[in-house]
C-alpha positions, 0 to 999 in steps of 0.5 A: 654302713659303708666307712672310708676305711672298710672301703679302701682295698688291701693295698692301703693295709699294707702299705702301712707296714709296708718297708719305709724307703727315702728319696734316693731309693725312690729316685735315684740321682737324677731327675723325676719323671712323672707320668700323670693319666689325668689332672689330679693324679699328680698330687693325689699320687705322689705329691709329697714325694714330688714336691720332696724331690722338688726341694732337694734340688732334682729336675723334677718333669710332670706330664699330664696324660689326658685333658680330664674333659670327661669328668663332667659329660652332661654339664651346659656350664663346661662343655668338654673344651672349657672343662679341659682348660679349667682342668689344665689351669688346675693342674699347672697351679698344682704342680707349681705349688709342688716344685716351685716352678711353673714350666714343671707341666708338660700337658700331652692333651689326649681325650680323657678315657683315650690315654696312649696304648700302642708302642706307636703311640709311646714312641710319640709320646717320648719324642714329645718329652724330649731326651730323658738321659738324666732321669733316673725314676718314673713315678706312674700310677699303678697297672692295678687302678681300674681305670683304663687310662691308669692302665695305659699310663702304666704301660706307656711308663714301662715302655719308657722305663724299658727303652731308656733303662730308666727305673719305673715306680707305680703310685696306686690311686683307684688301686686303694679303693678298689683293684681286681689286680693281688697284692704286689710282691713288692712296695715300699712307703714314702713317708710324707708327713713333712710334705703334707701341707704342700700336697694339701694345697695342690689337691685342693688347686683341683678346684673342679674335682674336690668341690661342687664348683661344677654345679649342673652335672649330678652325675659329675666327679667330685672327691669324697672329701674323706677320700682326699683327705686319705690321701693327703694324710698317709704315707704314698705307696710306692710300687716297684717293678 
């Protein structure tokens, strides 16, 4: 029989050994960007780290890539256009649980599974998030995700970490259940345990991914609650580039 924990990939095993790092090393000075490919992303990722750098006084910016309208493509109840506001109504509940401030969301509203892939593209898409001068780290989920928008969030966050010197940080999501991509050479261990009553909240406020709230779609997305429960009690996996 298959069990959570022979179904989480390599990545998870070493990140439990992986070096233990602190906020300043992950985020240097300044403000933290994060780059979110769909609603959920945000706490599932780095919610600890990002409700420590909340509390620590750090502008902390959150942007949602995608409108997350495809996570339930045959329900009558929530059509694409309802599913997108129920999950950005999520999201901005999330995040002002993370950082005490509910102007922290930026929602980029891009087509789920049509993240930005084209320099053209990140060029808009960093004319939408204004001056970055005083950020200091992106936080991103992983290249290694296998989920195109994952992909391409990682891509839109090395683009912007090139071209405004800002250092990039990828935070696996898919990539520790699943990932085609080796183990990195390097990663580093966020320990989070004094944020996991925080980040335990903000993923359940994703109402529509963690439970049956959907009810007329088998087929949609819902969170294993064992596989929510992973990533609210381990420490977050912090990959630099």
């Amino acid at each position: 029989m298959t069990t959570l924990a022979t179904a989480l990939s390599p990545l998870v095993t070493a990140g439990e050994t992986a070096p233990e790092v602190t906020l300043d090393d992950i985020a240097g000075p300044g403000g933290v960007l994060v780059l979110a490919p769909h609603p959920d992303d945000e706490s599932l990722a780095c919610g600890a780290a990002i409700a420590a750098a909340a509390a620590s006084g750090r502008a902390v910016s959150v942007a949602i890539v995608t409108d997350g309208s495809r996570s339930h493509r045959a329900s009558a109840s929530h059509p694409p256009e309802r599913l997108a506001a129920l999950r950005r109504a999520e999201v901005a509940a999330a995040v002002e649980i993370l950082t005490g401030r509910a102007d922290a969301m930026t929602w980029l509203g891009y087509t789920d599974l049509a993240a930005p892939e084209t320099e053209a593209d990140f060029a808009a898409v960093s004319d939408r998030l204004g001056p970055l001068s005083e950020v200091t780290a992106i936080w991103t989920t992983w290249g290694g995700d296998p989920h195109p928008d994952h992909l391409r969030t990682w891509e839109l966050g090395r683009w912007l970490s090139a071209r405004h010197g800002i250092a990039l940080f990828g935070c696996p999501v898919w990539g520790r259940v699943e990932t085609r991509w080796p183990l990195p050479d390097r990663l580093c261990r966020f320990p989070s345990a004094p944020w996991r009553a925080l980040k335990a909240r903000a993923v359940a406020a994703h109402v529509s991914q963690m439970t049956r709230l959907i009810d007329d779609d088998p087929e949609g997305f819902m969170m294993a609650p064992e596989l929510a429960r992973h990533f609210v009690e381990t420490d977050e996996i912090f990959i630099p580039t």
